[in-house]
C-alpha positions in Angstrom: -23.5 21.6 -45.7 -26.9 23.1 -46.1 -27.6 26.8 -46.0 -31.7 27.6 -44.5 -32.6 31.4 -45.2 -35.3 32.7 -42.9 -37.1 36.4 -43.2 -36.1 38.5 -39.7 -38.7 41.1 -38.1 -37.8 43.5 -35.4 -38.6 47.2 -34.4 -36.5 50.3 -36.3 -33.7 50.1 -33.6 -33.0 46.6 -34.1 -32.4 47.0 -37.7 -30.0 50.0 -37.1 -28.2 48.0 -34.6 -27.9 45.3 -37.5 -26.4 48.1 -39.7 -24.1 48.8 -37.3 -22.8 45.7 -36.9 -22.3 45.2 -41.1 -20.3 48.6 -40.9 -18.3 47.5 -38.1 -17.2 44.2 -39.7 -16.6 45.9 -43.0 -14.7 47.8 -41.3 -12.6 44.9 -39.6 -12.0 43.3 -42.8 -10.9 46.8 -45.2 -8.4 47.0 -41.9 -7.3 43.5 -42.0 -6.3 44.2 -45.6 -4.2 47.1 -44.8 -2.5 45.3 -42.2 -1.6 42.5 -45.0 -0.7 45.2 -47.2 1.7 47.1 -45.2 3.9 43.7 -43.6 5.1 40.4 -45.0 4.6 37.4 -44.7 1.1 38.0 -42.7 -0.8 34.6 -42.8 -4.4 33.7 -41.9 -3.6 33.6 -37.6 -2.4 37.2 -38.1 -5.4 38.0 -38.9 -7.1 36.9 -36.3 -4.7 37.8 -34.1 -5.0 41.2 -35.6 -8.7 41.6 -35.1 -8.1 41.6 -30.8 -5.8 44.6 -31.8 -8.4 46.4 -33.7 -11.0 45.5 -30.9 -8.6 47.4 -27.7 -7.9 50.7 -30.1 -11.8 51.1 -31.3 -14.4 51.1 -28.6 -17.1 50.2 -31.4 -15.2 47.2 -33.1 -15.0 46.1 -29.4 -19.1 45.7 -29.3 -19.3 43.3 -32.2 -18.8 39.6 -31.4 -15.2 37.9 -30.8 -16.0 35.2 -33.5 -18.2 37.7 -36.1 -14.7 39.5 -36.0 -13.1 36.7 -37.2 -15.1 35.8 -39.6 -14.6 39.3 -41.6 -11.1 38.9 -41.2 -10.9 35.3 -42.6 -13.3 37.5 -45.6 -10.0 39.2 -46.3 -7.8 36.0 -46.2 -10.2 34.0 -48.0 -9.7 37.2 -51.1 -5.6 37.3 -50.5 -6.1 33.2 -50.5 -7.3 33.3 -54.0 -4.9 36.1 -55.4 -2.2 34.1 -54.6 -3.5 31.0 -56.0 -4.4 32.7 -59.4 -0.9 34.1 -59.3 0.5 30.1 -58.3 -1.9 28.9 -61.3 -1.0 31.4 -63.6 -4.0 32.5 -64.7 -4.5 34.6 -67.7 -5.4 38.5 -67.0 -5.8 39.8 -63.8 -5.4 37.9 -61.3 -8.0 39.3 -58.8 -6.5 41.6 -56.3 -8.1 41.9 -53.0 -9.9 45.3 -52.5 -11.3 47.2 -50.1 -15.5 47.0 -49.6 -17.5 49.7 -49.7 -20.9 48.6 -49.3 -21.1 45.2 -47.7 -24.5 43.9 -46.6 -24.1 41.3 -44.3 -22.0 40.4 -41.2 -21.7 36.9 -40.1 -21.2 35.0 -36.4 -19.9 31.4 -35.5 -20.9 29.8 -32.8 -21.0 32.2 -30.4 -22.7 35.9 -29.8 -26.4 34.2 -31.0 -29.1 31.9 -29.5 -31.8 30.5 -30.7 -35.1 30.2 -29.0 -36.5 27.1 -27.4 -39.3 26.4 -30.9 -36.2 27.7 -33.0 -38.7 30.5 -34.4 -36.7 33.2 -32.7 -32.8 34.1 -32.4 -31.5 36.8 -30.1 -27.8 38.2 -30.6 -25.9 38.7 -26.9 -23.0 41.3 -28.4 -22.9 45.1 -27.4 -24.4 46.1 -30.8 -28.1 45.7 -29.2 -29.4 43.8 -32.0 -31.7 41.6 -29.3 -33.9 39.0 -30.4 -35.9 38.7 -33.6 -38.6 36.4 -34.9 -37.6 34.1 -37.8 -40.2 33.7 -40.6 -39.8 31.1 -42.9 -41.2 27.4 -43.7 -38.1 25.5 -43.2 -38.1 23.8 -39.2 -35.2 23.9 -37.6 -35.9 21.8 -35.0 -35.0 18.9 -36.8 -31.1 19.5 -36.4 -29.3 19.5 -33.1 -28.0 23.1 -32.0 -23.9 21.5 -32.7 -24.7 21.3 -36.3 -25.1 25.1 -36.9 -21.9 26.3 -37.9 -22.5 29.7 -39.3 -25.2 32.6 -39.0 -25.5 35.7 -41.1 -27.1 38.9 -41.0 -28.2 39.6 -44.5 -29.0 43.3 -45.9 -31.2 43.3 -48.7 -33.6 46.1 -50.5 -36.7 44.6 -48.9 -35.6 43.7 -45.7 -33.4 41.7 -43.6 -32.7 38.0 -43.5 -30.9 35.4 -41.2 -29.0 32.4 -42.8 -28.2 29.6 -41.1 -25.1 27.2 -42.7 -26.2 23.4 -41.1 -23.3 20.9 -41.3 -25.3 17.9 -42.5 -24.6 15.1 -45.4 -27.2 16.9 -48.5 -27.1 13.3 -50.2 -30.2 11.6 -51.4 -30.4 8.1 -52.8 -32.1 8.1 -56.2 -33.4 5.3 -58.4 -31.4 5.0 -61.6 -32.6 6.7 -64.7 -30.9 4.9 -66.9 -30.8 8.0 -69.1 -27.7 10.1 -70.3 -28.4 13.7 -71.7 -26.2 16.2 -72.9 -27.5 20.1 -73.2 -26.3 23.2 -75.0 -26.9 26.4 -73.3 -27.5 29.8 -76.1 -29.3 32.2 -76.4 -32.0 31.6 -78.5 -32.9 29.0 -76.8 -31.8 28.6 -72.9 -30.7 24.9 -72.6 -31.1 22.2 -75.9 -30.1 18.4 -75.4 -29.1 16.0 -77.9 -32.5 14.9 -78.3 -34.6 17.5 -79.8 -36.0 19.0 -76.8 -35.2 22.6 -76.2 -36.5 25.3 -73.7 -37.2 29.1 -74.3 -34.7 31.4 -72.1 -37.2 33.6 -70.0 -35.6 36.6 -70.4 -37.1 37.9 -67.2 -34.7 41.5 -67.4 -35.7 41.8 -70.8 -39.3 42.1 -69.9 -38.8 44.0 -66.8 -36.7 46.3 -68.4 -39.0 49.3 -69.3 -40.3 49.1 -66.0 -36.7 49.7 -64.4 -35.3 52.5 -66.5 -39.0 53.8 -65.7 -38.1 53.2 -61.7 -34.5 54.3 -62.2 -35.6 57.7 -64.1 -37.9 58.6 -60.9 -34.9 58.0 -58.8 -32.5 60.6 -60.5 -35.5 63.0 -60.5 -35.8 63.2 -57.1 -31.7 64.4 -56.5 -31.6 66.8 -59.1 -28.3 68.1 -60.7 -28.5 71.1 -58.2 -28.7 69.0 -55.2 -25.8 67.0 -56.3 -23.7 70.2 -57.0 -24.7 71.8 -53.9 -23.8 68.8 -52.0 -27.1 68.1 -49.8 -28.5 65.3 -48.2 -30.6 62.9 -50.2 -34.5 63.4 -49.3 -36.5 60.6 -48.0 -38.6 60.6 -51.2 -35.0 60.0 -52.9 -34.1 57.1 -50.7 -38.0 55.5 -51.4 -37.4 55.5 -55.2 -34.0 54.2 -54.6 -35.6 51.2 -52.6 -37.8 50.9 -55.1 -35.9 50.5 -57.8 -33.5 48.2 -55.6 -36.4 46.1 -55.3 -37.6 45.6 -58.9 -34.0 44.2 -59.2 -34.0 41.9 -56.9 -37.6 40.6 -58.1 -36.1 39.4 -61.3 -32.7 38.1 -60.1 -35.4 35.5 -57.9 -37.1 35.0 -61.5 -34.2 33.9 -62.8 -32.6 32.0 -59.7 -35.9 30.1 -59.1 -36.2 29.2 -63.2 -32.5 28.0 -63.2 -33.3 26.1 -59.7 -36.2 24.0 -61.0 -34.8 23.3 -64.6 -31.9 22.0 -63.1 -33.7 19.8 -60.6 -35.8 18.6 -63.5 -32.4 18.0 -66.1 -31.4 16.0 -63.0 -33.9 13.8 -62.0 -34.5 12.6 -65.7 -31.2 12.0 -66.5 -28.0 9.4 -64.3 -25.2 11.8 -66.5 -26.0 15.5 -67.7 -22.9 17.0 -69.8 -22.7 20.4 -70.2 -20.3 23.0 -71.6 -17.1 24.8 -69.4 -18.1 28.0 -71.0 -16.2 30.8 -69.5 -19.0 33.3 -68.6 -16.8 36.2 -67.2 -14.7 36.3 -70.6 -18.2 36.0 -72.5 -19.7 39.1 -70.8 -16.6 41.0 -72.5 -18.6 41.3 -75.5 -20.7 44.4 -75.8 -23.1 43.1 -78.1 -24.1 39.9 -75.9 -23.6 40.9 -72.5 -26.6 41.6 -71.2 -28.2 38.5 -73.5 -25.7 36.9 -71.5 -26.3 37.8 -67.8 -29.9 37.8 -68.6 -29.4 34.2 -69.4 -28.2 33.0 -65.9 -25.8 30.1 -67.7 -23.8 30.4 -64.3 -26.5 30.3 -62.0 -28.1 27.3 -63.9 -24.8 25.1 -63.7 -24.4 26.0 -60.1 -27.9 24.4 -59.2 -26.9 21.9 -61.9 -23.9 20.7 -59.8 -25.0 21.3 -56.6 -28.5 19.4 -56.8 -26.0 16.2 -59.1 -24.2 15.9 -55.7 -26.9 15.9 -53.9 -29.0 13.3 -55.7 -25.8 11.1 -56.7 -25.5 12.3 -60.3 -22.9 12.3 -62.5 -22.1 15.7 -64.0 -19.6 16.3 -66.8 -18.3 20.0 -67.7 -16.7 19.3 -71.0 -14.7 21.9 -72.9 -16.8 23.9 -75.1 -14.7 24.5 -78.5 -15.9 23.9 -81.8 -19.0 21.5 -80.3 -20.9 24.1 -82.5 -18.8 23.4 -85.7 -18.1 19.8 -85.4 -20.9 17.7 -87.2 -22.2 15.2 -84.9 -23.0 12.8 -87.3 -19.2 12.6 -89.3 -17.1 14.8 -87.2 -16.4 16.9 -89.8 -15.6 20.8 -89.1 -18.1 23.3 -90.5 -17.4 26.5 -90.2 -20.6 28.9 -89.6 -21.2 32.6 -87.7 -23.0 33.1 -84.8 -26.3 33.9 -87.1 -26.3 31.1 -88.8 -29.2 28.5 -86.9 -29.0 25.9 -88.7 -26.3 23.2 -88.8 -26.1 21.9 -92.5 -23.0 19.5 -93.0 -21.9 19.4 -97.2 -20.2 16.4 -96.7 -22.8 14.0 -95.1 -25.8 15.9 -95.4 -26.8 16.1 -91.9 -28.7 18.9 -91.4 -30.4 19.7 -87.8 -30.7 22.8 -85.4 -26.8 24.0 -84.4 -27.8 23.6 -80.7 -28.9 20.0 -80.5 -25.9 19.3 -83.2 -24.1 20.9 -80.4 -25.4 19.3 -77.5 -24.9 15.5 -79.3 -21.4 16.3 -79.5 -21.0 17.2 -75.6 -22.8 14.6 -74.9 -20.4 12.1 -76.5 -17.6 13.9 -74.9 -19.1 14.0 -71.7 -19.5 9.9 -72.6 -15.6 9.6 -73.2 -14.8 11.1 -69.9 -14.9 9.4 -66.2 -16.5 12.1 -63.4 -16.1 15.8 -63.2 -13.8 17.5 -65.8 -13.0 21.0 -66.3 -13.0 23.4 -63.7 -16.7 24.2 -60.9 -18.7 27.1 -61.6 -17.1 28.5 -58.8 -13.6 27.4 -59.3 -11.6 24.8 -57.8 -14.3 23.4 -55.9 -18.4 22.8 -56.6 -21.1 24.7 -55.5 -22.3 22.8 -53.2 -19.2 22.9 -51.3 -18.7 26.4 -50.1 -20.7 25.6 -47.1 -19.8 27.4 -44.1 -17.9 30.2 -46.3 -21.1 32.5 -47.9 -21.0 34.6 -50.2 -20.1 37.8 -48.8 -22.8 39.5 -50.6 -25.2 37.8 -48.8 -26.5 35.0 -51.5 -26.4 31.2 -51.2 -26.3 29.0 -54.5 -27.4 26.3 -51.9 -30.4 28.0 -49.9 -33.2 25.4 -51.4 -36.8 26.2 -51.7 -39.6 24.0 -50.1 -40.0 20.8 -52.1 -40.5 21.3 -56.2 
């Protein structure tokens, strides 16, 4: 499964209608959750079944597609699916209990309610909602797939604009010549990724650049709905909603800094290497910490081993998520334990003498037990099963780890 993204243009109306239509299967899906919170034993079908209910009671849940009903109620079943499989696994904390959306940005069709035009540059949506037909820009052609193989399409919300993703059901695998190289690679801080031998690369930090220019953007924003507005309870001006948008927008421009960084270091680590070994780190516990959280997310670790995993199955790699304690402490050259803080750079071992960078001391002892390992260990970067397999099921935020860029 392959996810193409494509840019939509239409007039004002149009883009309301697509509103519309994200608010209508929000609301579909925060109502299929009640009705799985207030009986037992509801499954999947009920769902479903439930949606047809929904549709005959409200005249505007009736307007929105059959099938893009559907698909917001299997959104709520796929959230109940994984509370009760964190609750069957036992997993430590919270165990993720659905909740009810506020502010979805997308709303997503199957195979019916859309058609796309004869050069596949244009897709026109037949539901009551009177979204109508918009043009497609993008680079990617279309054409090359027969009409069967689009499984999905999705109506994406985002702060400078609106997109149209289409999920193609089609074998991603490429045959590769072998390598015949192995490398194993530290992610930190200091430096972004370091492998076992010597080389390392700079993390970015693309929010730490951008981030005067944000709290700049975001201090305009709360200017222009002062205090006395908010108490008074008024509508938000236009010249409120602009530097909202525009704030909105800075973000986004360095979460695709960071998405296209991670997406071509990966592809590179991938092509020059038949095995890459990484650490399991657990990301969501590592955020916990106030001092390195935004370090952290600024880092894109998760981001990076989704592309990592996605683009190893595609070009027939091995990839090896090895567990990530005391790689940092271990020697790699006698196996000895060496106990050192977080600010200390530089491994120095008192019983053999080795002394060399705590990252690529690190990333030789992944790599030798990413060596003493057969195939994927340790959990996916997006649990139970890879990147590269969620497919048909986006993200219901509207992102795709899978939506590829034209050829690096």
């Amino acid at each position: 499964m392959i996810v193409y993204e494509f840019k939509v243009k239409g007039k004002d109306r149009q883009y309301r209608a697509i509103d519309e239509a994200i608010r209508t299967s929000q609301f579909i899906q925060n109502k299929c959750l009640r009705y799985w919170m207030d009986n037992k034993e509801v499954g999947r079908y009920d769902l479903n079944k439930h949606c047809a209910v929904l549709a005959a009671e409200f005249p505007f849940a009736d307007e929105l597609n059959s099938m893009a009903r559907q698909s917001a109620a299997e959104r709520s079943w796929s959230a109940i699916a994984r509370f009760y499989d964190n609750c069957k696994r036992k997993v430590k904390g919270k165990k993720g209990f659905p909740r009810f959306k506020k502010n979805c940005r997308s709303v997503e069709y199957k195979s019916t309610g859309w058609k796309l035009s004869t050069n596949r540059k244009a897709i026109t949506f037949s539901d009551k909602k009177g979204i109508g037909t918009l043009k497609l820009k993008g680079t990617y052609d279309l054409n090359y797939y027969d009409i069967k193989l689009f499984k999905r399409v999705r109506l994406v919300r985002r702060a400078d604009g609106y997109y149209a993703q289409f999920a193609v059901d089609v074998d991603v695998k490429i045959e590769s010549q072998p390598t015949n190289q192995v490398v194993g690679i530290d992610l930190g801080l200091k430096y972004f990724i370091a492998d076992n031998k010597g080389n390392v690369e700079q993390s970015p930090q693309f929010y730490r650049k951008s981030e005067k220019q944000l709290n700049r953007a975001n201090r305009k924003k709360s200017k222009k709905f002062s205090t006395e507005k908010r108490k008074a309870k008024q509508k938000q001006s236009n010249n409120y909603h602009k530097a909202r948008n525009l704030y909105a927008r800075k973000h986004l421009k360095v979460s695709r800094q960071r998405k296209e960084y991670c997406k071509k270091l990966a592809y590179s680590v991938i092509q020059s290497n038949d095995l890459v070994a990484y650490e399991d780190l657990n990301v969501k516990g590592l955020v916990r910490n106030p001092q390195l959280a935004k370090s952290i997310s600024d880092a894109g670790w998760y981001t990076f081993r989704q592309w990592l995993e996605y683009l190893g199955h595609k070009y027939g790699k091995v990839t090896v998520a090895v567990p990530p304690h005391n790689t940092s402490q271990n020697c790699s050259s006698c196996g000895e334990n060496v106990k050192k803080s977080l600010s200390t750079r530089t491994h120095v071992c008192p019983h053999c003498g080795y002394t060399v960078d705590r990252d690529i001391n690190a990333a030789i002892n992944i790599l030798r037990l990413g060596l003493s390992t057969v195939g994927h260990t340790g959990t996916y970067a997006t649990g139970d099963l890879p990147s590269w397999a969620i497919g048909a099921s986006l993200l219901s935020n509207g992102e795709s780890v899978n939506v590829e860029s034209p050829p690096l």
